[in-house]
N, CA, C and O atoms as a DFTB+ gen file, in Angstrom:
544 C
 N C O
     1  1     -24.548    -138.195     115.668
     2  2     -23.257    -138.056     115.043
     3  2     -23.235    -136.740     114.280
     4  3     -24.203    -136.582     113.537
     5  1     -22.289    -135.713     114.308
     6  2     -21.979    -134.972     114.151
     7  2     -22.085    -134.903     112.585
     8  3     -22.300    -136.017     112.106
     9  1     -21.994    -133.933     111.697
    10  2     -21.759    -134.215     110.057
    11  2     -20.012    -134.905     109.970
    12  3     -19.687    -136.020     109.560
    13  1     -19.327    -134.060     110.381
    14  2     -17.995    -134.172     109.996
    15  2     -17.358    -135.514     111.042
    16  3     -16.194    -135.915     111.029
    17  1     -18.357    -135.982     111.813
    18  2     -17.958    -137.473     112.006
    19  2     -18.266    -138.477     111.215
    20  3     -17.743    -139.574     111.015
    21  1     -19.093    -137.998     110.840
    22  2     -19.999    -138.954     109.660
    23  2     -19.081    -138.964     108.846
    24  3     -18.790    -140.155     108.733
    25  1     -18.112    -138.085     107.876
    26  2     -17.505    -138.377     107.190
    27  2     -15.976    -138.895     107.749
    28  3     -15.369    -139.730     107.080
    29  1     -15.532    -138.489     108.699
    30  2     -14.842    -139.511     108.947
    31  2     -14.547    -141.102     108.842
    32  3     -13.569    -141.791     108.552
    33  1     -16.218    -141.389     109.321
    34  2     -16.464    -142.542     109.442
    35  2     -16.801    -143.249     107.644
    36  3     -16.526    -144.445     107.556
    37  1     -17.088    -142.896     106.948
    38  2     -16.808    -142.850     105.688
    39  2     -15.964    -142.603     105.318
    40  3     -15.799    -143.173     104.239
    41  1     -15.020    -141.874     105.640
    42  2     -13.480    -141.969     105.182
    43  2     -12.925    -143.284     105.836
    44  3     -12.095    -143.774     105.071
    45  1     -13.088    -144.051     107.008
    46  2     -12.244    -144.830     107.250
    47  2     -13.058    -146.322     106.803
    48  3     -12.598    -147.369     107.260
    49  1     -13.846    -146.353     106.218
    50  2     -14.835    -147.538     106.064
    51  2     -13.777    -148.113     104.405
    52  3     -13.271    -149.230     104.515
    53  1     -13.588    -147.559     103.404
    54  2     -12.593    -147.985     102.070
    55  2     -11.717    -146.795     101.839
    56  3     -11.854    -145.703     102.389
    57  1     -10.639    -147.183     100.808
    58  2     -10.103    -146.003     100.435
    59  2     -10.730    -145.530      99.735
    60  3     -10.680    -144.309      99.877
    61  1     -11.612    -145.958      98.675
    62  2     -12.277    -145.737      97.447
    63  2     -13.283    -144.712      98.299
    64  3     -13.425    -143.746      97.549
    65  1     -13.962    -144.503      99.387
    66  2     -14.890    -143.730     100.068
    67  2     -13.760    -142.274     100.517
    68  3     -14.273    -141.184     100.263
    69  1     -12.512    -142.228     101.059
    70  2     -11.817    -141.365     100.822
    71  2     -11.305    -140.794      99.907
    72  3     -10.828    -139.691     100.171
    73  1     -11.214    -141.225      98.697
    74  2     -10.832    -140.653      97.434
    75  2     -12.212    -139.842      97.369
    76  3     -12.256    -138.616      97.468
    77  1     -13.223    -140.577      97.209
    78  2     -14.470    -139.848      96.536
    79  2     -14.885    -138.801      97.795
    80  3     -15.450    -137.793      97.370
    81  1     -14.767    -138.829      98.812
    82  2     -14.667    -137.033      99.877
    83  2     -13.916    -137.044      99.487
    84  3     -14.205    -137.889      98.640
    85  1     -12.620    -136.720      99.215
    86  2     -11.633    -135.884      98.966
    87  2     -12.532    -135.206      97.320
    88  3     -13.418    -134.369      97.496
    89  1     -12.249    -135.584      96.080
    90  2     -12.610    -135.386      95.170
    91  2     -14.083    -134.622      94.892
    92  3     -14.400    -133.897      93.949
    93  1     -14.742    -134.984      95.874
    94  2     -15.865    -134.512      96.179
    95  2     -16.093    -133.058      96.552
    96  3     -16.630    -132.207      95.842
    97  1     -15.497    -132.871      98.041
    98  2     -15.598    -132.289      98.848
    99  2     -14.249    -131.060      98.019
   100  3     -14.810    -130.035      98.405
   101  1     -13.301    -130.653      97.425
   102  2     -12.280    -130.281      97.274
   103  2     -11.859    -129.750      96.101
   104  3     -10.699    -129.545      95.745
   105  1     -13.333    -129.442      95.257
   106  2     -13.187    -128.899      94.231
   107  2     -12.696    -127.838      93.907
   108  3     -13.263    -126.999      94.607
   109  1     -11.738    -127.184      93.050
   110  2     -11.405    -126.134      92.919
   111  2     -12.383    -125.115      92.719
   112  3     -13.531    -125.489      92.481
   113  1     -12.155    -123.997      92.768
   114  2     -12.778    -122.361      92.963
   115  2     -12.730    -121.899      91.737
   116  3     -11.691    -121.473      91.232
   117  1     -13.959    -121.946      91.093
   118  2     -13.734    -121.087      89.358
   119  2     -14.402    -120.093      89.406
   120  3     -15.617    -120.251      89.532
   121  1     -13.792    -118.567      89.314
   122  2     -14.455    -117.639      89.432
   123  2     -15.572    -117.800      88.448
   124  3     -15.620    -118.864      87.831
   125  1     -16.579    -116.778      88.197
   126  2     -17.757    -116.673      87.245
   127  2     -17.882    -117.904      86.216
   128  3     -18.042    -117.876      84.995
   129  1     -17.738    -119.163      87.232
   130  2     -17.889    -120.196      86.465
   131  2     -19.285    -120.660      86.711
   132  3     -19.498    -121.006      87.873
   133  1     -20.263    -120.742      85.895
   134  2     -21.277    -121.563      85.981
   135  2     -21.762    -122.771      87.105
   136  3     -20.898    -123.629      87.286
   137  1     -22.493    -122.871      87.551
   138  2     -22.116    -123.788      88.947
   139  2     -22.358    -125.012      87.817
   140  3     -22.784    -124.831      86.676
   141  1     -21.912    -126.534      88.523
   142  2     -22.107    -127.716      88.136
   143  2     -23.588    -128.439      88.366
   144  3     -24.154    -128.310      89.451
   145  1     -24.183    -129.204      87.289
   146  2     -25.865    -129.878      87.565
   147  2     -25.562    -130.933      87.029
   148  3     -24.918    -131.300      86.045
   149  1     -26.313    -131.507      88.093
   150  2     -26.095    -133.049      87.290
   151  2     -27.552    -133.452      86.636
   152  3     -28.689    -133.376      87.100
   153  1     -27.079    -133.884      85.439
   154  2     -28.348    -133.828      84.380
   155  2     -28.819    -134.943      83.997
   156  3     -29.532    -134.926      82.994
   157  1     -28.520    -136.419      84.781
   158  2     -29.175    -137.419      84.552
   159  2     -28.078    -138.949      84.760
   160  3     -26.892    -139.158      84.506
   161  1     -29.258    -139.849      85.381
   162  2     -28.748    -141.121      85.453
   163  2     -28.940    -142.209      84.460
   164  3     -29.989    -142.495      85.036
   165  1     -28.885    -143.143      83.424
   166  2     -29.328    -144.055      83.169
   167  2     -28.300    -145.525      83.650
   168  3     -27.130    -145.694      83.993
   169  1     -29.580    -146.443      83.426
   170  2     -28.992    -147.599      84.629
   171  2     -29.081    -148.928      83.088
   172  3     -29.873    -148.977      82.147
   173  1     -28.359    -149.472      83.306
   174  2     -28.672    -150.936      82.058
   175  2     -27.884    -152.366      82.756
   176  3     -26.717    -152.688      82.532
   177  1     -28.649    -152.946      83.457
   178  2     -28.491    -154.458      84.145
   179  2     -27.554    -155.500      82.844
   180  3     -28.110    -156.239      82.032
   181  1     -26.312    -155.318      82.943
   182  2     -25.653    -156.133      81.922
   183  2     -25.318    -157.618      82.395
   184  3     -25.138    -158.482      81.536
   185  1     -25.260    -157.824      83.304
   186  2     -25.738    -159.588      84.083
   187  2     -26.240    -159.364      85.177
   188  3     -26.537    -158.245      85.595
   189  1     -26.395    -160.472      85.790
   190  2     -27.169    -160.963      87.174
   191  2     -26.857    -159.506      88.370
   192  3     -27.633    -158.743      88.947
   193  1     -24.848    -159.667      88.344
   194  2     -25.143    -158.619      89.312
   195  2     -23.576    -157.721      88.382
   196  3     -22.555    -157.591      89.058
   197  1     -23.572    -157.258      87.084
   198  2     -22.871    -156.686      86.661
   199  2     -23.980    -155.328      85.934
   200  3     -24.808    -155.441      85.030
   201  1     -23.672    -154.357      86.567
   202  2     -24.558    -153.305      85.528
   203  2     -23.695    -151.775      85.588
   204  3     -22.771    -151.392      86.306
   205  1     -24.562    -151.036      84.343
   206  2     -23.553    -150.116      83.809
   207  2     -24.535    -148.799      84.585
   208  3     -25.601    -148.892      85.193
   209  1     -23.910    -147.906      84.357
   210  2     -24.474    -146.312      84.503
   211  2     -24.108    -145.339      83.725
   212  3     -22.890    -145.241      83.874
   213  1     -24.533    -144.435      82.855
   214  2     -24.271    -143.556      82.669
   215  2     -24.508    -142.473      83.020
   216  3     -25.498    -142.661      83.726
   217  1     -24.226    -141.017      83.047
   218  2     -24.259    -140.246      83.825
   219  2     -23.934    -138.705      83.522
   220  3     -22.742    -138.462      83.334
   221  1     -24.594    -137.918      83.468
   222  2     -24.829    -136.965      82.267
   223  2     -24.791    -135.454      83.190
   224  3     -25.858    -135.082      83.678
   225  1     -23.139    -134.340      83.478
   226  2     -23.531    -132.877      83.701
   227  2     -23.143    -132.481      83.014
   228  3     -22.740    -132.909      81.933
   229  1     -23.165    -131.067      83.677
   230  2     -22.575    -129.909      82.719
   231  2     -21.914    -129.281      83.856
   232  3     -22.035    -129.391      85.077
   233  1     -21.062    -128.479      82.958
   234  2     -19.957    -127.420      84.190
   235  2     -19.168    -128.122      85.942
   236  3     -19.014    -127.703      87.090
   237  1     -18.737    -129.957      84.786
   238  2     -18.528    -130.536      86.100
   239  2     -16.768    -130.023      86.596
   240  3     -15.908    -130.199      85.733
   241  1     -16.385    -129.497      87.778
   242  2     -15.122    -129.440      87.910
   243  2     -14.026    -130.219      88.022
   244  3     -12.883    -129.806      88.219
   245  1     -14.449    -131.624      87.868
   246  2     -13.148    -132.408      87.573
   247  2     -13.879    -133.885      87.235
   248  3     -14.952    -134.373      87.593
   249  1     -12.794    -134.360      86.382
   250  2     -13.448    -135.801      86.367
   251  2     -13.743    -136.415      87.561
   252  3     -14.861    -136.926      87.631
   253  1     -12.845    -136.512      88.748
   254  2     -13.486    -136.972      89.928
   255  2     -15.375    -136.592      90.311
   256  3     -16.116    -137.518      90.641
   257  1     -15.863    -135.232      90.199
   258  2     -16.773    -135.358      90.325
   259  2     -17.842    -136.134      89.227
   260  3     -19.027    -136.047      89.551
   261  1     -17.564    -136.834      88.043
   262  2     -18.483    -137.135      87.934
   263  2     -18.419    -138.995      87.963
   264  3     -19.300    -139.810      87.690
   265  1     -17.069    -139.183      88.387
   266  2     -16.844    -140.411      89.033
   267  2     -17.888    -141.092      90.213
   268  3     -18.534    -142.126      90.387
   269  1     -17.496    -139.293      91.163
   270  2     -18.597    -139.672      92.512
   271  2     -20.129    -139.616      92.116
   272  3     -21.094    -140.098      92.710
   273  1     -20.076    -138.912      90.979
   274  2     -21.570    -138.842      90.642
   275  2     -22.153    -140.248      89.999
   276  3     -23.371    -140.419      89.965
   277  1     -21.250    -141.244      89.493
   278  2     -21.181    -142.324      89.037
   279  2     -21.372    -143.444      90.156
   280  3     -21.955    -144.521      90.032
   281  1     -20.737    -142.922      91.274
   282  2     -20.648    -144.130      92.632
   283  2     -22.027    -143.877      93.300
   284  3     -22.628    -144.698      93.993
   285  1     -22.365    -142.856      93.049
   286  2     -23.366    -142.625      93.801
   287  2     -24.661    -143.212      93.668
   288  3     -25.564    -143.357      94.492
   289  1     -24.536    -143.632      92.026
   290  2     -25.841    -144.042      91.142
   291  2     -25.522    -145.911      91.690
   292  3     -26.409    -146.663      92.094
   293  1     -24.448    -146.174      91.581
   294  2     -24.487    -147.577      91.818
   295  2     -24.513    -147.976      93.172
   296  3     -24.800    -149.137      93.462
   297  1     -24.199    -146.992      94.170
   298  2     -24.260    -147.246      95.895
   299  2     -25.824    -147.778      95.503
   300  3     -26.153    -148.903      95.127
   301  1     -26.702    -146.542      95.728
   302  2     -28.105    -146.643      95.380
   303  2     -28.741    -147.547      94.766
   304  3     -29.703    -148.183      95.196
   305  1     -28.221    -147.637      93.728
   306  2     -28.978    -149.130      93.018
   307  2     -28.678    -150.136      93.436
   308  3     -29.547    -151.000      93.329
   309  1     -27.366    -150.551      94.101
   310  2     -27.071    -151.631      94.616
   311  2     -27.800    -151.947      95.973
   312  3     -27.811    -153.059      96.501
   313  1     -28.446    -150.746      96.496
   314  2     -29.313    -150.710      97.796
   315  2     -30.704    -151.255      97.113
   316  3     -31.246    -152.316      97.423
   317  1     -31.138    -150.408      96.211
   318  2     -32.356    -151.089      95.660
   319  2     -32.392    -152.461      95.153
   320  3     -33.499    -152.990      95.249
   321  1     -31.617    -153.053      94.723
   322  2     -31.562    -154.602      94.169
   323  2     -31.462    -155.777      95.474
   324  3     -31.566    -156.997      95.599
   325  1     -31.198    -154.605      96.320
   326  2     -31.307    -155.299      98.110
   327  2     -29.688    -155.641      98.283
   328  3     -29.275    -156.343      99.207
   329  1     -29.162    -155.280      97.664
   330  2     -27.276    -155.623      97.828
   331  2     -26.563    -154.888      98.767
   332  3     -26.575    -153.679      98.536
   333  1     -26.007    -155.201      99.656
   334  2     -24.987    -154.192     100.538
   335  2     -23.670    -153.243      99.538
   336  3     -23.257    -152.137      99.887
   337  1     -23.397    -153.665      98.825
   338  2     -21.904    -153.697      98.301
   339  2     -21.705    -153.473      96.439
   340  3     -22.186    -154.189      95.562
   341  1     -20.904    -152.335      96.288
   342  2     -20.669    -152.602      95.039
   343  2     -18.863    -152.664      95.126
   344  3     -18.145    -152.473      96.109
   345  1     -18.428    -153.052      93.500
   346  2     -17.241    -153.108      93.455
   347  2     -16.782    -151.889      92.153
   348  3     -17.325    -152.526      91.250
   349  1     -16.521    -151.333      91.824
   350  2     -15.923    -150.637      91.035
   351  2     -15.140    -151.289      89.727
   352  3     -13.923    -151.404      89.875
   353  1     -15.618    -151.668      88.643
   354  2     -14.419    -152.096      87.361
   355  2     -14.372    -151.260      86.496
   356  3     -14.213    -151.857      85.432
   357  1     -14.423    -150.147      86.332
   358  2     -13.859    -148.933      84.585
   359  2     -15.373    -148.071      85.161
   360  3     -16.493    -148.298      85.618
   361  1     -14.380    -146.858      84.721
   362  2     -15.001    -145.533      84.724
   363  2     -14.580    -144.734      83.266
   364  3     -13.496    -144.151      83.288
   365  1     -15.068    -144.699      82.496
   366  2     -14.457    -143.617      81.340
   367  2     -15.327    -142.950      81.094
   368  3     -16.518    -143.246      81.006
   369  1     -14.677    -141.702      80.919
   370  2     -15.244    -139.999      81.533
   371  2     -14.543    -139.252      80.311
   372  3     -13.340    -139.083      80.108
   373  1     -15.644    -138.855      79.559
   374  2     -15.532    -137.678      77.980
   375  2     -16.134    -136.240      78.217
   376  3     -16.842    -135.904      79.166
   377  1     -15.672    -135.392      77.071
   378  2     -16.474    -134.252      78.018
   379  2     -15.908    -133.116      76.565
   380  3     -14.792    -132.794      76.157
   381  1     -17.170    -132.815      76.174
   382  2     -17.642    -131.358      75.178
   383  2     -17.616    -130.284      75.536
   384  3     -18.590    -130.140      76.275
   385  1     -16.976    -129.241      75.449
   386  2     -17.117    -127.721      75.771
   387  2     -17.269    -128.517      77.791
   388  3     -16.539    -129.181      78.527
   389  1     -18.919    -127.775      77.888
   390  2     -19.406    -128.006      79.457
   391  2     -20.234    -129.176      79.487
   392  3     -20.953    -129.070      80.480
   393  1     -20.427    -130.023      78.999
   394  2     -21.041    -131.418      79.123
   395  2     -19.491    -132.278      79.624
   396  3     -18.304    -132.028      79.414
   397  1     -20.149    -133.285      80.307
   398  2     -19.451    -134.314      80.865
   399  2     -20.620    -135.729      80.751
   400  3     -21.777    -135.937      81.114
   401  1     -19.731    -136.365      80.154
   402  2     -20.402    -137.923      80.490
   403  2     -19.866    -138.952      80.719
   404  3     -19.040    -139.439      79.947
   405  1     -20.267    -139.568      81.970
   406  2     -19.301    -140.530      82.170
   407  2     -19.635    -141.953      82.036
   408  3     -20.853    -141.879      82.200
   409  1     -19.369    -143.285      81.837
   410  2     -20.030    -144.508      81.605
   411  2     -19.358    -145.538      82.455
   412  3     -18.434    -146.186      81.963
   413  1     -19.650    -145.699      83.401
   414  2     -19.480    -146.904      84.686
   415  2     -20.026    -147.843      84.961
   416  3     -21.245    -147.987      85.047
   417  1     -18.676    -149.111      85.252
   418  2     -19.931    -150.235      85.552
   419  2     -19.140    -150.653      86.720
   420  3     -17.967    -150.436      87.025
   421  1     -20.361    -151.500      87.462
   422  2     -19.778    -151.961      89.057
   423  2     -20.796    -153.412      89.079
   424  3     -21.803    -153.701      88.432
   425  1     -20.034    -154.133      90.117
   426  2     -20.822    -155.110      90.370
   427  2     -21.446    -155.001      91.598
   428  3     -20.705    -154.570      92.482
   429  1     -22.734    -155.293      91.971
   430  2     -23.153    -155.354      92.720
   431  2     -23.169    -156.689      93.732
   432  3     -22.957    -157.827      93.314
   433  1     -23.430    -156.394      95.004
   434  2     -22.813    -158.285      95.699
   435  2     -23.500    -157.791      96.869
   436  3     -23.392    -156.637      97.285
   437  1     -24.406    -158.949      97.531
   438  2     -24.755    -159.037      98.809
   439  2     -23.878    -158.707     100.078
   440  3     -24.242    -158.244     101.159
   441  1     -22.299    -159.166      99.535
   442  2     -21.675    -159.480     100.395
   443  2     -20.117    -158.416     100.257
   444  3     -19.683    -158.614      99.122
   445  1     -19.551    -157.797     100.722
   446  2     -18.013    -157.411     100.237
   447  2     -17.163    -158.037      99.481
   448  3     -16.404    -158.864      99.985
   449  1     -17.139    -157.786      98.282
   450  2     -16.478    -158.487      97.195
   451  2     -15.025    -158.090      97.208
   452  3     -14.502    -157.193      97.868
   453  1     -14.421    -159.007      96.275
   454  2     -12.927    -158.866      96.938
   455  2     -12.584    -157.834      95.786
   456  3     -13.267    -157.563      94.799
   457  1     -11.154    -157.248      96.224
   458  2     -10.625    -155.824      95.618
   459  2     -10.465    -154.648      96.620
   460  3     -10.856    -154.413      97.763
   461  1      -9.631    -153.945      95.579
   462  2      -9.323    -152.563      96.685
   463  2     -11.043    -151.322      96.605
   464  3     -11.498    -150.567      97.464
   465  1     -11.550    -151.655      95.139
   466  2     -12.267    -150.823      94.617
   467  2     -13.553    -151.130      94.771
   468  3     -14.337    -151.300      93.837
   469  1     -13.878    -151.229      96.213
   470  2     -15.246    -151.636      96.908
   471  2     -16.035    -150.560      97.641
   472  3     -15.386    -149.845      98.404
   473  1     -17.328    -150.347      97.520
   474  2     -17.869    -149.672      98.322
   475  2     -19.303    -149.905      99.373
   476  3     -20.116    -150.525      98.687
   477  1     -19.606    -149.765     100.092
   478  2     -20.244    -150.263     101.363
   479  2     -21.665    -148.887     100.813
   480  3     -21.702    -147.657     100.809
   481  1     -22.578    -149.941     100.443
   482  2     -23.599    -148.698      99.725
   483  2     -24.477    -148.104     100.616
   484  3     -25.039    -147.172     100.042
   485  1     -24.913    -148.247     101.971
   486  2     -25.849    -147.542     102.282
   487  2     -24.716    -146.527     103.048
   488  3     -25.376    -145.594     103.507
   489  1     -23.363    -146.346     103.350
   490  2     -22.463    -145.817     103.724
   491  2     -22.465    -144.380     102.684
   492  3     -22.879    -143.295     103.093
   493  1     -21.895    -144.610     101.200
   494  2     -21.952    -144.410     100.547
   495  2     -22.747    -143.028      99.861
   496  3     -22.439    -141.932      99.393
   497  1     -24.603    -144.265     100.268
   498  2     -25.617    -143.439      99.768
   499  2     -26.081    -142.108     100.989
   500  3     -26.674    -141.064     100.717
   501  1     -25.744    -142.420     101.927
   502  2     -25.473    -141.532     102.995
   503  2     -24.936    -139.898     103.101
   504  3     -25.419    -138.840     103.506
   505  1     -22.818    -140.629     102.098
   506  2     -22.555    -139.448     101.822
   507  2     -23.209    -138.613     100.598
   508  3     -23.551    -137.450     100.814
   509  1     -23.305    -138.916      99.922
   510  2     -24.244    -138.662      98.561
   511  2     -24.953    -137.701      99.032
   512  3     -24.713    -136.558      98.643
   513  1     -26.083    -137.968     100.062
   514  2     -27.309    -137.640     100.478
   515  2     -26.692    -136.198     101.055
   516  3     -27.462    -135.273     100.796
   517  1     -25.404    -135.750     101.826
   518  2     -24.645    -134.811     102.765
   519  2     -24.234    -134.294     101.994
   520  3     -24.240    -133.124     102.376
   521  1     -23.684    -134.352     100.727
   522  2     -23.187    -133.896      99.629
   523  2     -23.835    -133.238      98.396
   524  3     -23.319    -132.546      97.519
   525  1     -25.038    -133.620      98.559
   526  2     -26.003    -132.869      96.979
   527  2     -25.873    -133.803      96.216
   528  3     -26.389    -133.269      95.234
   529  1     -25.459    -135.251      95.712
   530  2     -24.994    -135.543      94.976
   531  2     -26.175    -136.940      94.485
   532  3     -25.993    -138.078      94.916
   533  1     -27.459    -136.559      93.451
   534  2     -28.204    -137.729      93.199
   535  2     -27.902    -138.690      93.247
   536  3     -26.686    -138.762      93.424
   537  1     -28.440    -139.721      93.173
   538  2     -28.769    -140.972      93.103
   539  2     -29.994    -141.315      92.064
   540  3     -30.724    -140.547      91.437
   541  1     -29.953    -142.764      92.111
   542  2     -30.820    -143.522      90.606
   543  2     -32.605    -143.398      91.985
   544  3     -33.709    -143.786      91.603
């Protein structure tokens, strides 16, 4: 499979996987702007299968990216806990001068949980992987 089928095919798997290529992939152009790093994951198991992330750059170009940088940590972990699937509930995203931090929580589920705001994690951790974009 080609790269740019691959994301197709991730674009048509949720919307929530097309928002995050779009947002991803579509960042604006800042001249002599500092490039963006992502400077850290932390993970905190708040129930069985409810857990948070936080998520720590600098010089990020839009809140979307550090959303995806947020999905990316829970695709992944939700792969490691052996789960197919996370769901998305609150993202809130603050940000100092060039720091950005964002604090997300998702549920994790064996199975496709119901909602619009679902994501299919080894799909997911895939684009991540095509993208530069860590994981936990």
């Amino acid at each position: 499979m080609m790269p740019s089928q691959s994301i197709k095919y991730v674009c048509a798997i949720t919307t929530m996987s097309l928002a995050f290529l779009v947002s991803a992939c579509e960042a604006p152009e800042r001249p002599n702007a500092a490039p963006s790093a992502y400077l850290g994951i932390s993970t905190r198991l708040l129930k069985d299968d409810l857990v948070g992330f936080q998520v720590i750059m600098q010089n990020a170009t839009a809140t979307a990216q550090l959303e995806a940088y947020a999905r990316c940590a829970a695709a992944q972990y939700a792969l490691i806990r052996g789960y197919g699937f996370a769901r998305h509930v609150r993202t809130t995203v603050s940000s100092d001068a060039s720091m950005w931090t964002g604090d997300a929580i998702y549920v994790i589920s064996a199975t496709l949980p119901r909602g619009v705001a679902t994501i299919d994690a080894e799909v997911t951790v895939a684009a991540c992987r095509e993208m530069d974009i860590p994981t936990v």
